[in-house]
C-alpha positions in Angstrom: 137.8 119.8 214.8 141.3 118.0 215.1 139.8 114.3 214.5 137.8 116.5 211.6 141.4 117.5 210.3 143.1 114.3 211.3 141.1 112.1 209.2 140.9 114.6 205.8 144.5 114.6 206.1 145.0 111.1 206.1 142.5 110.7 203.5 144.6 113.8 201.4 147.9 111.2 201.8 146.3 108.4 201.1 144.8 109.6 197.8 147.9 111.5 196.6 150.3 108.1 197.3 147.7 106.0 195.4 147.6 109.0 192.5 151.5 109.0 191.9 152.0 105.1 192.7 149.3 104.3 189.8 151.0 107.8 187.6 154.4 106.1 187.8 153.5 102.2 186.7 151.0 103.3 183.8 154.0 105.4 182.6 156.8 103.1 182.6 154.4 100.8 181.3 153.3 102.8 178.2 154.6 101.7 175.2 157.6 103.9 173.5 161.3 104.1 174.7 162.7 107.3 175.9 166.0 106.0 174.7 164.4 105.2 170.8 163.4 108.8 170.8 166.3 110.6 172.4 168.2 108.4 169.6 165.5 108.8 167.0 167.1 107.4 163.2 170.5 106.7 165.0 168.6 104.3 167.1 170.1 100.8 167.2 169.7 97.7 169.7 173.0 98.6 171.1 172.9 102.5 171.5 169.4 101.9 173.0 170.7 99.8 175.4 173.2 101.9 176.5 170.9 104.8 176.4 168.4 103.0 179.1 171.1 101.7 181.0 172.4 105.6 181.8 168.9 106.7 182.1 168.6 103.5 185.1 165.7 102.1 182.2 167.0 98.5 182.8 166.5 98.6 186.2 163.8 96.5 187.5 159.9 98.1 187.7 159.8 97.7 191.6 163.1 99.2 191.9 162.8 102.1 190.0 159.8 102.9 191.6 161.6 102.7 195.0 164.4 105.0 194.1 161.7 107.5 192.4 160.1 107.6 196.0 162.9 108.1 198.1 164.1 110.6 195.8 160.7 112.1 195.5 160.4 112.2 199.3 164.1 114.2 199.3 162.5 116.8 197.2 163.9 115.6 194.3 162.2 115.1 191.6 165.0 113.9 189.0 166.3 115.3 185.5 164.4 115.7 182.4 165.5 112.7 179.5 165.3 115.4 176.6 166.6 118.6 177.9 168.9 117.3 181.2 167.6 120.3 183.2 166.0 119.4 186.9 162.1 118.4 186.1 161.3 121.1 189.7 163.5 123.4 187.8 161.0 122.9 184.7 157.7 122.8 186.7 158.3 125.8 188.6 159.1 127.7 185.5 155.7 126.5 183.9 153.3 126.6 186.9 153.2 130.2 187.4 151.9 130.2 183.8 149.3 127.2 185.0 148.0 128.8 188.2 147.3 132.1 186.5 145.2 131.2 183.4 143.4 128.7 186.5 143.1 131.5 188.4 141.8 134.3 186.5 139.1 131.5 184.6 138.1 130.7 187.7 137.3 134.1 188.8 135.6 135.0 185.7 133.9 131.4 185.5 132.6 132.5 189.5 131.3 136.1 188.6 129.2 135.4 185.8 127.8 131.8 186.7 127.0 132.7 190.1 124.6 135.3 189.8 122.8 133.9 186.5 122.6 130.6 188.3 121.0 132.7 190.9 118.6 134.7 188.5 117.5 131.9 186.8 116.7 130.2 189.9 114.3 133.2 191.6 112.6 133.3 187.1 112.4 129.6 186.9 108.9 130.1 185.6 109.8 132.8 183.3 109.5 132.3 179.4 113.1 132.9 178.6 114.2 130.5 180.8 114.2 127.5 179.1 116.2 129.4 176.1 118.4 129.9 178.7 119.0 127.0 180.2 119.3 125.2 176.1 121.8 127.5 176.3 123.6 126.7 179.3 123.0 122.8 178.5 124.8 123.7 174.7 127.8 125.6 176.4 128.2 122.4 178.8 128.4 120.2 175.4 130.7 122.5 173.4 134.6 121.5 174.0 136.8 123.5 175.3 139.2 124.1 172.1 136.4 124.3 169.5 135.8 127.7 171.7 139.5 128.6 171.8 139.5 128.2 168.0 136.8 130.1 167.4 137.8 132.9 169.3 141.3 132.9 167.7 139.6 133.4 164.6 137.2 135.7 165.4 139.4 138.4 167.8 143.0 137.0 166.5 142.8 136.8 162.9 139.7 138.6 161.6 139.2 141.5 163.9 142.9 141.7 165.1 142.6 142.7 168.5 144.4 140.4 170.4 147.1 138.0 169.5 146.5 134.7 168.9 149.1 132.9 171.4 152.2 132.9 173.2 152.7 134.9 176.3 154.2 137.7 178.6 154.6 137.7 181.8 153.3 139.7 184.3 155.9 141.0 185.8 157.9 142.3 182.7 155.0 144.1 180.7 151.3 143.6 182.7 149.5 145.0 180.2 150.9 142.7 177.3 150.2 139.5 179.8 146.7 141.0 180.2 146.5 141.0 175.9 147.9 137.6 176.1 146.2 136.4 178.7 142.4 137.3 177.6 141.9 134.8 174.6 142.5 132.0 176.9 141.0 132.9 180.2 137.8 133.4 178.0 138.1 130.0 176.5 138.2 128.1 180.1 135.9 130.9 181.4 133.1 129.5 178.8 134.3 125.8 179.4 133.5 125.8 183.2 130.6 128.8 183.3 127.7 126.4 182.0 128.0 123.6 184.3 129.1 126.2 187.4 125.7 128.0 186.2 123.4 125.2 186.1 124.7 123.8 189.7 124.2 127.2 191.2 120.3 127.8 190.0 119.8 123.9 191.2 121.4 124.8 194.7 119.8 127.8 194.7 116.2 126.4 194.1 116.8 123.6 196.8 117.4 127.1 199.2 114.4 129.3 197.8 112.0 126.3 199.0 113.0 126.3 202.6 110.5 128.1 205.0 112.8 130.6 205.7 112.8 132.3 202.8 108.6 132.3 202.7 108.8 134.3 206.0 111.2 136.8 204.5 109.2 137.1 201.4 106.1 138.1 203.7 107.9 140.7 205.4 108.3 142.6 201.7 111.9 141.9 201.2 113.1 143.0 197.8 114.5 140.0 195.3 117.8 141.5 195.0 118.3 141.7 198.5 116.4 138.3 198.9 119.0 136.6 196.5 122.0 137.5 197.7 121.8 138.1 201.3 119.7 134.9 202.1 119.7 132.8 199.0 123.6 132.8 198.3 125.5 132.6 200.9 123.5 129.3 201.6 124.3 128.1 197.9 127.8 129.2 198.6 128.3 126.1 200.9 127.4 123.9 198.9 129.2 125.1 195.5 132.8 125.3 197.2 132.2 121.4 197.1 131.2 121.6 193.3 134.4 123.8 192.7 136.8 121.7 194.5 135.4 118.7 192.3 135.8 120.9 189.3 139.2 121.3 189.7 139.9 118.2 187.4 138.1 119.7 184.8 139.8 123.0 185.2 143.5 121.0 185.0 142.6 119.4 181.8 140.7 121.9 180.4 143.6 124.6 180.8 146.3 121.4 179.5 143.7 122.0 176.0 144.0 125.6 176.1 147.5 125.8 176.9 148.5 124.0 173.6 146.0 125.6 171.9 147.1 129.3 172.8 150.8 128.4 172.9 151.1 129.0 176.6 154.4 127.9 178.2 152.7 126.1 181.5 152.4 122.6 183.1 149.4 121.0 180.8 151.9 121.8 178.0 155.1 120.6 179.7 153.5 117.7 180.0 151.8 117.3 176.9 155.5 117.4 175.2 157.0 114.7 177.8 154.1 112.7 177.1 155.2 112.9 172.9 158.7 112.0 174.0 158.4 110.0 176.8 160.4 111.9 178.9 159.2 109.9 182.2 160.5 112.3 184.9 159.2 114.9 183.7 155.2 113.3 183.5 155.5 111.6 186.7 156.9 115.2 188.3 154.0 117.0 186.6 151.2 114.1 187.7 152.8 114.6 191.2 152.3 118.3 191.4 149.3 118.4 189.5 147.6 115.4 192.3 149.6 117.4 195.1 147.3 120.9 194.0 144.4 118.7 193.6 144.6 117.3 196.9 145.7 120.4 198.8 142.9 122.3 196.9 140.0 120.2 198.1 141.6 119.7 201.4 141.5 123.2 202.3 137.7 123.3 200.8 136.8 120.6 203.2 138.3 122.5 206.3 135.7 125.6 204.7 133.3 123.8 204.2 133.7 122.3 207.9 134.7 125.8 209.6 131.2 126.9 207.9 128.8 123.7 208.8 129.5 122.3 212.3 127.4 119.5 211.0 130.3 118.4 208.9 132.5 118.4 211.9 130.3 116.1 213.8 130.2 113.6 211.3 
């Protein structure tokens, strides 16, 4: 188990350095000055010059990236061009926003896909199953902010029931974060259910073929009980590996949503340093974003390992 945990960690460093090394050379490489826009119609050669020389802009590439890494590796993660506060300062205001709307779409996205993945598995040779699965296959193909749209207009504007952005949080008023919070956790819910659904009745059919479940089908086990006390906790094991690779989808699906719904988290910090090419504050919110990416599917692997031995002995 420690060479099993030795090598995924290495693996995890390896990817996140690569991550942030390419994150910080496509930025400063993008065209767009963050001096010209901190200047904006005031902008002349000189003033921008002067502007990049505070901000350490007329450094060399190589040696801007240096300083970035010791400072990085300090914990410091430098100061925002446009609003001079501390980019971690800015990050961990946002990422409680992030992690909950991730969290609670997640959930959702878990609770309905798995046990109609499941169903439709055990009815594949029902008649509504194929409307099902056109279904499944058109949620997959609708984007994510057509369906945040649609519900804004539908619950927001026509029927009035919930507000149509902006948020509360939890801590202050827990019922007006839930209001807040249901609009959007639908949205990603709905974005990531379909392809969670089809992966689970797939997984699921790979398990209901094994001889196992034949013998416990001859001994007049029930289908409910068949399903999810033999047939899921086997597709379990294989969709925490679908859910740890889903996790990109779920970062820039909730970066949509964010904007869309007005929500004050990381996918919209970083939206708004992309616009103005605030640099520290894009290359802090690749590095946390790649760090909970890497972390997330690190601690999958050790699951997935603690479950299977076979994985360990790989």
């Amino acid at each position: 188990m420690l060479g099993y945990l030795s090598a995924r960690l290495a693996g995890s460093v390896i990817t996140l350095f690569c991550v942030t090394t390419l994150a910080f050379f496509a930025t400063a490489l993008a065209p767009g000055s963050p001096a010209s826009v901190l200047l904006g119609n005031m902008a002349t050669p000189e003033r921008v010059a002067a502007i990049s020389k505070q901000l350490g802009l007329d450094k060399p590439l190589p040696t801007r990236y240096i300083l970035w890494l010791e400072q990085t590796l300090r914990g410091n993660l430098g100061t925002s061009n446009l609003s001079f506060r501390p980019v971690s300062e800015l990050i961990a205001a946002a990422l409680p926003v992030t992690l909950e709307l991730a969290f609670l779409s997640l959930i959702l996205s878990v609770l309905v896909a798995f046990p109609v993945g499941l169903i439709l598995a055990q009815m594949r040779h029902c008649r509504w199953t194929n409307a099902a699965m056109a279904a499944i296959t058109l949620g997959v193909s609708v984007p994510g902010f057509w369906v945040g749209l649609v519900l804004i207009v539908a619950f927001a504007v026509r029927l009035r029931w919930l507000p149509s952005g902006g948020y509360v949080p939890l801590s202050g008023d827990p019922l007006g974060n839930f209001r807040h919070m249901v609009l959007p956790t639908m949205s990603l819910a709905i974005y990531l259910a379909p392809a969670l659904a089809r992966f689970v009745r797939v997984a699921a059919q790979e398990v209901l073929r094994e001889e196992y479940i034949d013998t416990a089908r001859s001994k007049g086990i029930s289908t409910v009980r068949l399903l999810f006390r033999h047939v899921a906790p086997n597709t379990l094991v294989v969709t925490l590996t679908y859910l740890g690779l889903q996790l990109g989808v779920l970062i820039s699906g909730a970066i949509v949503i964010e904007v869309i719904f007005a929500l004050p988290g990381v996918g919209r910090l970083g939206m708004s340093a992309v616009l103005n090419r605030d640099y520290p504050v894009i290359q802090g919110v690749v590095l946390v974003t790649a760090t909970g990416y890497v972390v997330v599917n690190l601690v999958i692997d050790l699951t997935y390992g603690l479950i299977d031995p076979r994985i360990r002995a790989r």
